[in-house]
Structure formats: structure tokens, C-alpha cells
C-alpha positions as CSV (number, residue, x, y, z in Angstrom):
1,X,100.7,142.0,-59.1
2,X,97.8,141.9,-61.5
3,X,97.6,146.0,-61.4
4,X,101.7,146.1,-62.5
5,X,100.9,143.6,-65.2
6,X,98.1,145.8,-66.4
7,X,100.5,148.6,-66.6
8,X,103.2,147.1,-68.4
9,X,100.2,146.2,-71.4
10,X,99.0,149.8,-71.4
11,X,102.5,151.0,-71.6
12,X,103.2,148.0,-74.6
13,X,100.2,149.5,-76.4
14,X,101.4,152.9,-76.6
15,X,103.0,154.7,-79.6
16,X,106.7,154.5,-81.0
17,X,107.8,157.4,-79.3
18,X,106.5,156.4,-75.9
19,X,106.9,152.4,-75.9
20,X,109.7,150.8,-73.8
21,X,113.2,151.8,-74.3
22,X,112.4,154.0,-76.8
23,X,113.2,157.2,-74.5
24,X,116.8,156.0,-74.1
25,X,117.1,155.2,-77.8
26,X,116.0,158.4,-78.9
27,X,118.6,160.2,-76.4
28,X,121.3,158.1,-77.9
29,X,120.4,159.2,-81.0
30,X,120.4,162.6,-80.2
31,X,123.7,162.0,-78.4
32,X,125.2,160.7,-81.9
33,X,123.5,164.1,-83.7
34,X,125.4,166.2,-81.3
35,X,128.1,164.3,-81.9
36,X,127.7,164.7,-85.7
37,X,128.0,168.6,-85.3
38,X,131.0,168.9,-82.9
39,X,132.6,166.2,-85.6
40,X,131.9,169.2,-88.5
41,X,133.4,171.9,-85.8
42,X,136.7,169.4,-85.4
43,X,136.9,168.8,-89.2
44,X,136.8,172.6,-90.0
45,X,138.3,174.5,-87.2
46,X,141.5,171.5,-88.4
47,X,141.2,172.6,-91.4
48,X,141.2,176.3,-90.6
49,X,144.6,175.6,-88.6
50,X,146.3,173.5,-91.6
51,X,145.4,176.4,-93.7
52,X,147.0,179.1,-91.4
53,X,150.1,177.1,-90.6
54,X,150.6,175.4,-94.1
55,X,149.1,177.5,-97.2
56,X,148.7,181.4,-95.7
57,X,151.6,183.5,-96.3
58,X,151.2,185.6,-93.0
59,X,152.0,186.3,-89.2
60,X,148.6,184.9,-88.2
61,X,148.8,181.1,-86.2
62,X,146.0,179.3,-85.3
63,X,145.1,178.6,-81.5
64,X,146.3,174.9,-82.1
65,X,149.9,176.2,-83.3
66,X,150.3,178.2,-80.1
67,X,149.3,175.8,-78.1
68,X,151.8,173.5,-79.2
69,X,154.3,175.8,-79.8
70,X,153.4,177.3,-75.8
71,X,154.3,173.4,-74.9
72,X,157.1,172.9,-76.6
73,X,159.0,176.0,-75.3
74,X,157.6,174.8,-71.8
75,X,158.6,171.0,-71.8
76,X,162.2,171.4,-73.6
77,X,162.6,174.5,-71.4
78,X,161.9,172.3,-68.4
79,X,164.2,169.5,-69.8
80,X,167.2,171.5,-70.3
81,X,166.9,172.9,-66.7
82,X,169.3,170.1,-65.6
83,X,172.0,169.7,-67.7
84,X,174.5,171.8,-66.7
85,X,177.0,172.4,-70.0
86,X,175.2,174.7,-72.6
87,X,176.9,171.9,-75.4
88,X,174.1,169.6,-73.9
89,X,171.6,172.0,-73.7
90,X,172.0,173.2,-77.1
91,X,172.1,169.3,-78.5
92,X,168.5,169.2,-76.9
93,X,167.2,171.8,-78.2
94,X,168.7,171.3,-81.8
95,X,165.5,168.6,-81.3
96,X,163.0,171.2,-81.0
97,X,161.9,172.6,-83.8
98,X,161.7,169.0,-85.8
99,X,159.9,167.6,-82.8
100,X,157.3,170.4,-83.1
101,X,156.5,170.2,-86.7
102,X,156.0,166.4,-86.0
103,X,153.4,166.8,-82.9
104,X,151.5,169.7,-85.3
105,X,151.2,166.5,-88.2
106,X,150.2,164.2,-85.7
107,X,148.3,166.7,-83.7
108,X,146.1,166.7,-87.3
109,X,145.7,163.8,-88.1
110,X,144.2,162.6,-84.7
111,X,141.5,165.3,-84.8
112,X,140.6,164.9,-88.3
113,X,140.5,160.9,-87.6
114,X,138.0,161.8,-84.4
115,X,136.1,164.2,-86.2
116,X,135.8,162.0,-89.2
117,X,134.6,159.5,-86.3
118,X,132.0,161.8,-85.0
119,X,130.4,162.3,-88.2
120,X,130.1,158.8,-89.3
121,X,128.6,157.6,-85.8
122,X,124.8,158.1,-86.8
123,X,125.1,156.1,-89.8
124,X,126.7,153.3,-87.9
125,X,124.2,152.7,-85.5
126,X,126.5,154.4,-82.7
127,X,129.3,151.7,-82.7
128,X,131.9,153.8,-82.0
129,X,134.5,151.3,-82.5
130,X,133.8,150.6,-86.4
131,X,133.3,154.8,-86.5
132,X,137.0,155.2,-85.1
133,X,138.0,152.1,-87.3
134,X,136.3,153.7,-90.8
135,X,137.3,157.0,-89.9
136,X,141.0,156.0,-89.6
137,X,141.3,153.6,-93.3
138,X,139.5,156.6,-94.8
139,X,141.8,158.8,-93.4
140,X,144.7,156.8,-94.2
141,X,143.8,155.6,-96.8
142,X,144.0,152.3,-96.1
143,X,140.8,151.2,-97.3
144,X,140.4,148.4,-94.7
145,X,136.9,148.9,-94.0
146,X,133.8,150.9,-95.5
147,X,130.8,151.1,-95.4
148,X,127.7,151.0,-98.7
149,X,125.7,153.1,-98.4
150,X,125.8,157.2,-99.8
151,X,126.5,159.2,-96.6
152,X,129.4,157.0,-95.5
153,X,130.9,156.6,-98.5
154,X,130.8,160.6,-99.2
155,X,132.6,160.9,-95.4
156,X,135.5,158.2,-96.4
157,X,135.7,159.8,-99.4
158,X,136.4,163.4,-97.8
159,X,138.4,161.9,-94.7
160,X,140.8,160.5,-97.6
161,X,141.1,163.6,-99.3
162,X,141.8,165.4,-96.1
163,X,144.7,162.8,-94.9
164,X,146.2,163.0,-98.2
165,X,146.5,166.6,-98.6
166,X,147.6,167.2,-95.2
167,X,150.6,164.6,-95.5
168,X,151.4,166.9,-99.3
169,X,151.0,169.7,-97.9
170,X,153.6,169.5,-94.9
171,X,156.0,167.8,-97.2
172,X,155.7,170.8,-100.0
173,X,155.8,172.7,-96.5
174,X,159.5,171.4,-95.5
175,X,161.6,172.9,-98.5
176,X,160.3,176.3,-97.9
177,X,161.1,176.1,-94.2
178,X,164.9,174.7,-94.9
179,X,165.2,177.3,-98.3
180,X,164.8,180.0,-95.3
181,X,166.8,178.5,-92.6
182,X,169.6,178.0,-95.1
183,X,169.2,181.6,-96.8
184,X,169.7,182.6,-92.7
185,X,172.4,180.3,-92.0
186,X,174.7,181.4,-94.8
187,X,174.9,185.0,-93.4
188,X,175.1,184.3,-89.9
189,X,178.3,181.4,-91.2
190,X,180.0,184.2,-92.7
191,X,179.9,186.5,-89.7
192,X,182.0,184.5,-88.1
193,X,185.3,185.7,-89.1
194,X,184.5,189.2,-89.2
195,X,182.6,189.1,-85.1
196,X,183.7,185.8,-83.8
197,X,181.8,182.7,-82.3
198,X,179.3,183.9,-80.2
199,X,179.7,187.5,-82.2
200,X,179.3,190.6,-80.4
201,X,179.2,194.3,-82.1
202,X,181.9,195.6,-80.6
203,X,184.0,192.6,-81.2
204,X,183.0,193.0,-85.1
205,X,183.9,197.1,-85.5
206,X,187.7,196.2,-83.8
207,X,188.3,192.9,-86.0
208,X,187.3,195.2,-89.1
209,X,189.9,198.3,-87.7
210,X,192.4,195.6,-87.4
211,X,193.1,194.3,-90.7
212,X,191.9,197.5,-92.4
213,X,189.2,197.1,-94.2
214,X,186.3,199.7,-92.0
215,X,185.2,200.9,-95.0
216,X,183.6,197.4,-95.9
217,X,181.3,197.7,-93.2
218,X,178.7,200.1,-95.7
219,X,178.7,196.6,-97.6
220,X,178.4,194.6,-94.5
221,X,175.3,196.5,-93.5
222,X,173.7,196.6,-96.7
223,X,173.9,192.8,-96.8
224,X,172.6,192.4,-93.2
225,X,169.6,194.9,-94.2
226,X,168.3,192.5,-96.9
227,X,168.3,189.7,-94.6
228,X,166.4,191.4,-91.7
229,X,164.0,192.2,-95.0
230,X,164.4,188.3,-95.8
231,X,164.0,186.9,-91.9
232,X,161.1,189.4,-91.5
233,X,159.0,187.7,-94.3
234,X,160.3,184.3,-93.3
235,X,160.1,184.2,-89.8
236,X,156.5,186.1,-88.8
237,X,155.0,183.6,-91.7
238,X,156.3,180.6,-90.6
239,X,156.7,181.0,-86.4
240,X,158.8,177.1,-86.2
241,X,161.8,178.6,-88.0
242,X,162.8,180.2,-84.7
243,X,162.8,177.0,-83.3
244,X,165.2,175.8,-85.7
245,X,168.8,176.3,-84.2
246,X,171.9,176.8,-85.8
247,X,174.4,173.8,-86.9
248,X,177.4,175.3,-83.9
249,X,176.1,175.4,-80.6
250,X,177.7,179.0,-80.5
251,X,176.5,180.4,-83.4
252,X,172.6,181.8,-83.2
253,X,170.9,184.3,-85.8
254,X,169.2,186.6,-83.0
255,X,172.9,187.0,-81.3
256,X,174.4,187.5,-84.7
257,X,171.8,190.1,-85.5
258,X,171.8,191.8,-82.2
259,X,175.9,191.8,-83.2
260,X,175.6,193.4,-86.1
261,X,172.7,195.9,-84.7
262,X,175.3,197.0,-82.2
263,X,178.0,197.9,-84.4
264,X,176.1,200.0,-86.4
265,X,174.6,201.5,-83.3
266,X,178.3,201.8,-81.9
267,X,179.3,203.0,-85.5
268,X,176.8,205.9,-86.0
269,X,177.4,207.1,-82.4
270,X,180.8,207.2,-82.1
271,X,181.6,208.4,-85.9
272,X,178.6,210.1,-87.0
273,X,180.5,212.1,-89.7
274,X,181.9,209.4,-91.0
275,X,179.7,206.1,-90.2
276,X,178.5,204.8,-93.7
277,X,174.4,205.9,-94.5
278,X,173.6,202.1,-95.0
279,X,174.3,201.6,-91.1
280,X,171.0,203.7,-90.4
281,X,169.1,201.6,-93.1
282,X,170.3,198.3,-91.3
283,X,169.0,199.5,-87.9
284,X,165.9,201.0,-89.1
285,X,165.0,197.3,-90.6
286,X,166.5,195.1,-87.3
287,X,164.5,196.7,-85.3
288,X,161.3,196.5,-87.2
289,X,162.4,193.1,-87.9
290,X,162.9,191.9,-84.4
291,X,159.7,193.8,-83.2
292,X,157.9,192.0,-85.3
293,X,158.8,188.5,-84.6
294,X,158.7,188.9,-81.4
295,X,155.1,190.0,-81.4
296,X,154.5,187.0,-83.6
297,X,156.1,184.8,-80.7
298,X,154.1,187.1,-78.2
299,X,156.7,188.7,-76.9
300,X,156.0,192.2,-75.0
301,X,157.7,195.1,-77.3
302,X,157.2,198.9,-76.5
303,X,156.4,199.6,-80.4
304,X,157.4,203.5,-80.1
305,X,160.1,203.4,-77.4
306,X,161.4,207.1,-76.2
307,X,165.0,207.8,-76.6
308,X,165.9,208.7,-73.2
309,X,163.7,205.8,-72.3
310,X,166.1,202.8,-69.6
311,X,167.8,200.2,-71.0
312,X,169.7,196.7,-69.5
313,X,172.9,197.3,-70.8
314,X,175.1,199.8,-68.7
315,X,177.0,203.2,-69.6
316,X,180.2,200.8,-68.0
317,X,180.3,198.3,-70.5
318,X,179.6,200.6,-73.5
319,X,182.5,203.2,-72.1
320,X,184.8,199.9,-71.8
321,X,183.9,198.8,-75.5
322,X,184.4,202.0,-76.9
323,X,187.7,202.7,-75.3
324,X,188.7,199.2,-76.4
325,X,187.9,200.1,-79.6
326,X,189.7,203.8,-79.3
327,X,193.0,201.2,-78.4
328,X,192.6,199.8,-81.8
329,X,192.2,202.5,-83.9
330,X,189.0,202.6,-84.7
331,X,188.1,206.2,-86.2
332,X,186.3,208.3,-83.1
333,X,184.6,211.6,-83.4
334,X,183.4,211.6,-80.1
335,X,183.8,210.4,-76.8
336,X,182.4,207.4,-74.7
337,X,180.3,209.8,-72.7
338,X,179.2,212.2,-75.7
339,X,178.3,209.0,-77.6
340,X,176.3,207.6,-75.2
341,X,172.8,209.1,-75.3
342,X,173.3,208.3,-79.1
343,X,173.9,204.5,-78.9
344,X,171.4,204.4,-76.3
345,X,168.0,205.9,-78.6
346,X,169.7,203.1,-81.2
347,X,169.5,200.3,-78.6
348,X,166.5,201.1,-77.0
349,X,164.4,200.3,-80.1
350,X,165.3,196.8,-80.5
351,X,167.0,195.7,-76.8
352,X,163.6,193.9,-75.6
353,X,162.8,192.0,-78.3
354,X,166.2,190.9,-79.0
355,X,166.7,190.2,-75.2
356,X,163.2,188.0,-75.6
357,X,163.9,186.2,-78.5
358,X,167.5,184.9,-77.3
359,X,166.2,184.4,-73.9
360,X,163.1,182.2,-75.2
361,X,165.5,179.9,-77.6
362,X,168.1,179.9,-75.9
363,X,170.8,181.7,-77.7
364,X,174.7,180.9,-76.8
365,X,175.4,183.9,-74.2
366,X,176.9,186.0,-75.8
367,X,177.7,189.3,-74.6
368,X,175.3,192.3,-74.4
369,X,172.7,189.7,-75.5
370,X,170.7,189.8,-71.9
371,X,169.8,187.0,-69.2
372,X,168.9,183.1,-70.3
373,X,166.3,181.6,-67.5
374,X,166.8,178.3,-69.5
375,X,170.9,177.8,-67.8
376,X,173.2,179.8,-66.0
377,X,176.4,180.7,-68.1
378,X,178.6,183.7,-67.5
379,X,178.8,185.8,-71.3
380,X,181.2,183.8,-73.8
381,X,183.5,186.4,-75.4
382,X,184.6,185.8,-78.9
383,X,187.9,184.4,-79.0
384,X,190.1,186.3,-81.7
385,X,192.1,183.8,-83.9
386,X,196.2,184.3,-83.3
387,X,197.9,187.0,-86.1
388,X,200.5,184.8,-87.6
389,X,202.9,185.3,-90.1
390,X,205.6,183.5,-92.8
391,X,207.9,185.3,-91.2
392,X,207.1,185.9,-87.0
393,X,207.3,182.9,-84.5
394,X,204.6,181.8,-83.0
395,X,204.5,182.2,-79.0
């Protein structure tokens, strides 16, 4: 008893560093230091994200963005697996892309708040509760709580900044995203008449040959080149627009360009002679366009794709469009068979990534548009509007 007592008076005597307690006080302190630096890692590697997402006009998304985006696929994917009309799932997934840029905001805010936190915990005397409490009225700016004194001050001071310019930012973010989907939504609207609702390429060439008017298609190609141009710009820089869906469940803008892609494909094999030049141009920028969104969705794409090299769709249902379209009229300067090695080095350069891109959101299932693991739905065929006239009865 008296030698423990002797021991505990030694130990009293000794220096600052070595008296009672003062070993788990200076780990503490420590801790809150290491805490201080993983708070400056949050606070930038946030930043760096906002900046890639919000402010840099190109197809590079931070790791936050993907992972978010790599969730969102995955949990309305897995939501949509039980309803069984595509009406529903298309309702649901109309949800999608607003949901997303919601989580991204609030996926922000929380880590700046905790990194904010983090670096305010050493000069709080490691109460975490007043760091999460300061952090978030800084951040906020609420201004409920502070505290005096120089560090902490400059912190709120830069956590207030950072919530305000994120909250301007995403709101001078939203009319670029909408200017874009409306710039896509307009062409894909107008398609409608001339390829139906879901469109499909072959449907669009015999719908041109029956009212007479094939050689608008040169202008019809020359429009859809532009937007590829536009979509390419759009779509690698800002990744969510994909996510946005169109305002009819059966209208999509990957079907509708995989649509038009196939006529001209159809249009230059079958006709080469007389297909317009601008149908090559069109191709030449769908492909390049599609390639490189889907790369930006990470999507696999063979980026120099043979010729002669497979593809999903069959010689049977190109042979059965073509002579459908031989019923019509359509102009023919060669054969379903003679044709077909052409059509195919068309379709072979932009088949995957169009097949990946509807698959992933979803698209209506259209014809010639490949598989959807999100439902099963046999193809919709566009449904041609009646011919009426003053003067015919209607059966």
C-alpha cells in the first residue's frame, strides 16, 4: 500500500507530457489532427466533383457521379423488375433522372457539412456535436451558432461560401440541362409522323415512299446530323441527360436515332446511285455520336469494328424489310441479298452501343433496337395512321 502510494507521487511529479491522463489526451488530440486532414481531403476531393459535374464542359465525371449514377441504374432497374406493363415502368423511370440530380446535391452537401466538421473539431476541444452543429449553420447559412475566435471563423466563413455556390451553381446548372433535353425532344416529336411511335428505319423510308416526298429525306438527314453533333456535345458533358426520358412512354431519342441510322443505312445500301450524300454524313456522325456516349456511360464499344464483323440483327428481318419496302415502291437498285453486306458494314459501326444505351434506359422496344433485361416486351411496331379522304368511306 505505502509502495503504490509512493508511485502515484513519483508519477504526479513528472512532466506534462508524461503526468496522468496526459497519454490519452494527447492521442485524442492527435485523433482530431488526423481528423483535421481527412476533413481538407473531403472538402477538396467535393469540390473537385462539383467542378467536374457542374462548371467543366467535358466527358470526364468524377468517382462520386458514377457511383451515384452506378446506383441509380441499379436500384430503379431493380424496382421496375416487377411491374409488368412497360406504361408503369416507363412512369418510374420518368423519376430517374430528377431523383439523381437530387441525391448528387444532397450527396454534397453532406460531405462538405462532415468535412467542414472535421476541420473545425481541434478548435472545439473535440466536441463533435457543436463541430457537426457549426459546420452545418456555416454551411447553411443559417448562422445559428459560431464560434470567436480566427480559425473558426475563417472555416464558417469558407463552409458558407461553399454551401452557397453549390446550391447557384446546380440551379444555373438546371436550364442548360432542360435547353438540351428540349433541343432533343423537338427532333425526336417531329419524327413521329414521318417513322411512327416507337419509330423504326424501315418504317420511316415506306411512310416517306408513300406520300411521295423521298427526296426529302437529304433534308431529313441533314437535320438529324446536326443533332447527333448537338447530342454529342450535350450528352458526353452532362452524363444525367440520358437519364432524362421522353414526355410519351413510346417515344425515346436512342430508338429514334437508331431509326433514323437505319434508313440511311437501308437507304445507301439498297439505292446507292441514288441515296442522297447527306445520308453518309448522318451515319458517319450517329455512330461517332453513339460511340461516344456510350463510352461516357461505360458502355463496351469496338471503336474500329470490321465490316464483315457479326451483328444481332438477322439477314431475315432485313430481307423482309426490304421487300416490304420493294411492295411500296420505294426506288431499289439492288436486291435484299446484294444489299446486305452493305447495310451490314453500316450497322455494325453503331449496333452495340445503340443496343447498350436503349438496353440501359430502357428504351420502348422498338424494333431492331435489341434485348431490354429491365422487362420483357415483344418489339412494338409503329402503327400507321388510316389514309382517309373527303371523298372515300372509312372501313
Amino acid at each position: 500500500m505505502q509502495r503504490s502510494e509512493t508511485t502515484r507521487a513519483r508519477r504526479a511529479r513528472l512532466p506534462w507530457p508524461l503526468a496522468p491522463g496526459t497519454c490519452r489526451q494527447g492521442r485524442w488530440q492527435l485523433a482530431e489532427w488526423i481528423g483535421f486532414g481527412i476533413g481538407i481531403v473531403v472538402v477538396l476531393g467535393t469540390g473537385s466533383s462539383i467542378l467536374h459535374t457542374l462548371l467543366l464542359p467535358r466527358g470526364e465525371s468524377s468517382l462520386l457521379s458514377r457511383l451515384l449514377a452506378r446506383l441509380s441504374y441499379r436500384l430503379f432497374a431493380a424496382c421496375s423488375r416487377p411491374i409488368r406493363s412497360y406504361g408503369g415502368t416507363d412512369r418510374l423511370l420518368a423519376l430517374q433522372g430528377p431523383v439523381f440530380l437530387l441525391a448528387e446535391l444532397v450527396s454534397w452537401l453532406t460531405l462538405l457539412g462532415f468535412g467542414f466538421a472535421l476541420i473545425l473539431l481541434p478548435y472545439l476541444d473535440g466536441h463533435v456535436g457543436n463541430a457537426i452543429r457549426e459546420s452545418g449553420s456555416s454551411l447553411l447559412t443559417l448562422g445559428f451558432q459560431a464560434t470567436d475566435s480566427a480559425a473558426p471563423t475563417a472555416v464558417d466563413l469558407a463552409a458558407g461560401v461553399a454551401g452557397f455556390g453549390v446550391i447557384t451553381l446546380l440551379i444555373a446548372y438546371l436550364p442548360t440541362i432542360y435547353g438540351a433535353f428540349n433541343r432533343r425532344e423537338e427532333a425526336v416529336t417531329l419524327l413521329e409522323s414521318r417513322a411512327g411511335d416507337p419509330p423504326w428505319g424501315p418504317e420511316l423510308l415506306a411512310r416517306q415512299q408513300l406520300v411521295f416526298v423521298v427526296d426529302q429525306l437529304a433534308a431529313l438527314y441533314a437535320i438529324w446530323e446536326q443533332w447527333a453533333a448537338d447530342v454529342a456535345e450535350t450528352h458526353t458533358s452532362y452524363p444525367v441527360l440520358v437519364m432524362f426520358r421522353s414526355p410519351h412512354p413510346l417515344r425515346s431519342w436512342i430508338v429514334a436515332h437508331l431509326a433514323v441510322l437505319d434508313a440511311a443505312a437501308i437507304h445507301l445500301a439498297v439505292s446507292p446511285e441514288s441515296a442522297p450524300h447527306e445520308a453518309r454524313l448522318c451515319l458517319r456522325m450517329g455512330f461517332t455520336t453513339l460511340r461516344g456516349v456510350a463510352e461516357t456511360l461505360a458502355l463496351e464499344v469496338n471503336e474500329n469494328p470490321r465490316p464483315d464483323d457479326p451483328i444481332e440483327l438477322t439477314y431475315d428481318e432485313f430481307a423482309q424489310a426490304v421487300e416490304d419496302l420493294r411492295d411500296y415502291g420505294f426506288p431499289m437498285e439492288r436486291s435484299a441479298e446484294e444489299a446486305w453486306p452493305h447495310f451490314k458494314g453500316w450497322r455494325v459501326n453503331y449496333e452495340r452501343a445503340a443496343y447498350g444505351i436503349a438496353d440501359l434506359v430502357a428504351a420502348p422496344p422498338a424494333p431492331w433496337s435489341g434485348p431490354r433485361h429491365h422487362f420483357d416486351a415483344a418489339p412494338l411496331y409503329p402503327r400507321r395512321p388510316p389514309h382517309r379522304e373527303p371523298t372515300r368511306s372509312e372501313s
